[in-house]
Structure formats: C-alpha cells, structure tokens
C-alpha positions in Angstrom: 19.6 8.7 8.6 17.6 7.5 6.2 14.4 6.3 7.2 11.4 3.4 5.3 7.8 3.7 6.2 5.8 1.0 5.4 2.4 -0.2 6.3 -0.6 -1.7 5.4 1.4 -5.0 4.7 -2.1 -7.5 5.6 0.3 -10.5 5.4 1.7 -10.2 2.6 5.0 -11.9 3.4 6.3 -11.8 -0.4 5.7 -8.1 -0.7 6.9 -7.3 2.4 10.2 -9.0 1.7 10.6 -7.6 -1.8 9.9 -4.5 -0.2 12.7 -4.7 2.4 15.0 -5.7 0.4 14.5 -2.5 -1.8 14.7 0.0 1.0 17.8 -1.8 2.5 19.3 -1.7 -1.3 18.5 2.3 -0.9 20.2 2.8 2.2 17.2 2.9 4.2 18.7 2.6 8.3 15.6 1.9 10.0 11.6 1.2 9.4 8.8 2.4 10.7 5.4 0.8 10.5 2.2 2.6 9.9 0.1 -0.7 11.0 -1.8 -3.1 9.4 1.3 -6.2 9.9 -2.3 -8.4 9.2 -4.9 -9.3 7.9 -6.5 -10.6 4.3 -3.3 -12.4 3.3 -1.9 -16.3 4.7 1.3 -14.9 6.5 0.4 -13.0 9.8 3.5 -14.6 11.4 6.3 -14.7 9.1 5.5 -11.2 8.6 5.4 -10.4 12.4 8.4 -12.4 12.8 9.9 -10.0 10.0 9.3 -7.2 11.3 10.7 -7.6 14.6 14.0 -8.9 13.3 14.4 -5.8 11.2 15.8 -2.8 12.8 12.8 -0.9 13.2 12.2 2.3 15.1 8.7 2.7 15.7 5.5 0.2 14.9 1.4 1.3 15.8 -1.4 -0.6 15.4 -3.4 -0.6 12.3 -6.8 -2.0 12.6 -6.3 -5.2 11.4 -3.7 -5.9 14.1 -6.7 -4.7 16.7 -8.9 -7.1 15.6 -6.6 -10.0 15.1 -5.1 -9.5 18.6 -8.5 -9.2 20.9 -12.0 -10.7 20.9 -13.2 -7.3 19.8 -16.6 -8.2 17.2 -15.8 -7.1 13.3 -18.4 -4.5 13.1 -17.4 -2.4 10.0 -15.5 -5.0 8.7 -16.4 -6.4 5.7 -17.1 -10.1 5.2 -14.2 -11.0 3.7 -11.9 -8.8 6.5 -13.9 -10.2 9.4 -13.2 -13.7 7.8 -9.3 -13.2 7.5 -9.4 -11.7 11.0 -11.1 -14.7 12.5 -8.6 -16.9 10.8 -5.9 -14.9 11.6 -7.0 -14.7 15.4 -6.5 -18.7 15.4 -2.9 -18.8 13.6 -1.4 -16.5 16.0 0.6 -17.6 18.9 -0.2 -15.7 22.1 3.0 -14.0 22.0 2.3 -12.9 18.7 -1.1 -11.4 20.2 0.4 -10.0 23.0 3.1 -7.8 20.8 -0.1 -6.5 18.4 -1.6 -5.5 21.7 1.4 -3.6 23.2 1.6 -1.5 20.2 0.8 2.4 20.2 -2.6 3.5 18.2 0.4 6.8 17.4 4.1 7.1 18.4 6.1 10.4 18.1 9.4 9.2 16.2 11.7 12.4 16.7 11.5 16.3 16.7 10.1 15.9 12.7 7.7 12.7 12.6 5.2 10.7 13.6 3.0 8.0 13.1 -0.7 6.9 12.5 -2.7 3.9 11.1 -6.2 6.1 10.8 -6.5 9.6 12.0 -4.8 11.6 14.7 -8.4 13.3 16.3 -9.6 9.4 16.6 -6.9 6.6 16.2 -9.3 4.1 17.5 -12.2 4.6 15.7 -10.3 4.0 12.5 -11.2 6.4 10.1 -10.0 7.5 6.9 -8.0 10.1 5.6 -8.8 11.4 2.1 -9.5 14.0 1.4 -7.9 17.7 2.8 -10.9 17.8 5.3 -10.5 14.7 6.9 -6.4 16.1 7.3 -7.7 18.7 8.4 -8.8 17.3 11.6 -6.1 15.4 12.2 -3.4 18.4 11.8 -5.2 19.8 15.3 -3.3 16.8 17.0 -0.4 16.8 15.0 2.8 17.8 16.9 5.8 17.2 14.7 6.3 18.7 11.4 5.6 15.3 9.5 2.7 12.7 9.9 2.7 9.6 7.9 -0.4 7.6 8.3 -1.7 4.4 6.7 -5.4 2.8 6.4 -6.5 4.1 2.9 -3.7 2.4 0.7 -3.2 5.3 -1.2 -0.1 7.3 -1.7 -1.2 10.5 -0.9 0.4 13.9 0.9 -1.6 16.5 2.3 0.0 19.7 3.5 -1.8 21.9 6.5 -2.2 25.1 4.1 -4.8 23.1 2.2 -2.4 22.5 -0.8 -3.2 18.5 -1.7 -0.2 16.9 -3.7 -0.1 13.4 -5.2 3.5 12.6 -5.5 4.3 11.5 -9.0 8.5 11.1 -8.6 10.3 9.8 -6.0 11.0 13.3 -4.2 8.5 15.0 -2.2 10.4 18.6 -1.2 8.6 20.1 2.0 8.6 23.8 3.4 9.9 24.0 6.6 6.9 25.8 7.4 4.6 23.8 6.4 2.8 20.5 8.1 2.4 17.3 5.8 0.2 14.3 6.3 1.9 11.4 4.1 0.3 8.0 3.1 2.9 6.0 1.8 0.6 3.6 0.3 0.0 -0.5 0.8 3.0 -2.9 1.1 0.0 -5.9 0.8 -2.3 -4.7 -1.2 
C-alpha cells in the first residue's frame, strides 16, 4: 500500500489540494498527517474539512493545531503566528476545535512507522529537529523502524547511525537495519 505523508499544510487549502491530487495521481492509498492542518494561511476549515473526507490513516497534532484549538497563550510564537492563531481560534467551529484537540501529539501507524509534528523525547514542547543531534534524542523513543515528523519545513532524513542524507530524487532506499527520521517537508509553506 502506498502511503502520502503530508504536513505542515498552515491552511493552505490550494496547496493542499494540488497536493492531493498528485499523490492520488501516484497511487497513493492513504495519508497520513504530520500536523500543522493550521495556521498562517485563510483556510483552517476547508482544509480540515479536506482532510477528514480523504482516506486518511493517521493525523497528530502539530503546534499550530494546539494553539488554534485551546486558550493556551502564544508564548514562542511569533507575532505574526500568534496573530493567525488568534484569528484562526475565531473561524473555527467547535467541532472543528474539538477534532484538533482529539488528535495524538504521536501515533504508531504499523509494524514500520510512525508519526510526529516536533520531537519524539518532547512532543509538546515543540521542538525542532535539525540537525543529527536533535534525532538523536528522538531515536531513544522511537519504536518502529521509520519516523516521519514535521515542524521544520524542511525535507530532510536522518538515519540512527549518524549518516544525515538530504534526498535529492524521489527514492530514498533504507537499510533494514537501520532507523530513519523523515521530514517530508511543508505542504503550506
């Protein structure tokens, strides 16, 4: 079964669309979501809406969906986040709310993957994954053999035996050894 990971849409209802209709033109089954359905851009529910009419497997909760869904304070957030969370808090329906808060911060998919927005050590505190030391951390929680996380934007793979790759085709080959950490990048942004 083929599988597409996407995250990090912030609202981006055109994207996201485009997006969808490439995977399903590849074959892709199901979707998972690394998080981040909103935020920054003017389409929180069409892209909510979206999402939960596609076929998908597994969705977690990205950061953006934390803040948009509770009355948690934006500390950290920059002005113009906290501004597009406050304005997404008011243009969501309390259904919509109440789905962002039932996500998972992580969800085991099968045997072979999960998911993440941020890290694995700390979902909820948000933090970033760049580099092979901040992987590192998270490969101590990691349980199946492939991670794909969100939050940074940028396509990126790290592999647990400190190798860091940056995919430049469209096929990554893993060792069945190995673990991987895999940021598939920003739908949104």
């Amino acid at each position: 079964m083929k599988y597409a990971i996407i995250g990090d849409i912030h609202a981006n209802y055109e994207a996201l669309t485009a997006v969808v209709e490439k995977a399903q033109g590849l074959g892709a089954a199901r979707f998972c979501c690394i998080g981040d359905i909103v935020g920054y851009n003017a389409n929180p529910v069409e892209c909510i809406d979206l999402l939960r009419s596609l076929d998908v497997e597994v969705v977690v909760r990205g950061n953006h969906d934390e803040y948009a869904c509770t009355e948690t304070d934006f500390a950290g957030f920059n002005p113009q986040a906290a501004w597009a969370a406050e304005w997404t808090r008011e243009h969501l329906s309390r259904e919509h709310k109440a789905w962002l808060r039932s996500l998972p911060l992580e969800q085991t998919v099968n045997t072979r993957l999960m998911l993440v927005h941020a890290t694995l050590d700390t979902p909820g505190n948000w933090g970033y994954v760049f580099d092979k030391w901040h992987a590192a951390a998270s490969f101590n929680y990691q349980r199946p053999q492939v991670c794909f996380f969100g939050h940074t934007h940028v396509p990126s793979v790290f592999d647990k035996c400190g190798r860091v790759s940056v995919p430049t085709g469209d096929v990554i080959t893993l060792e069945t050894t190995h673990k991987y950490m895999i940021n598939a990048g920003s739908v949104g942004q």
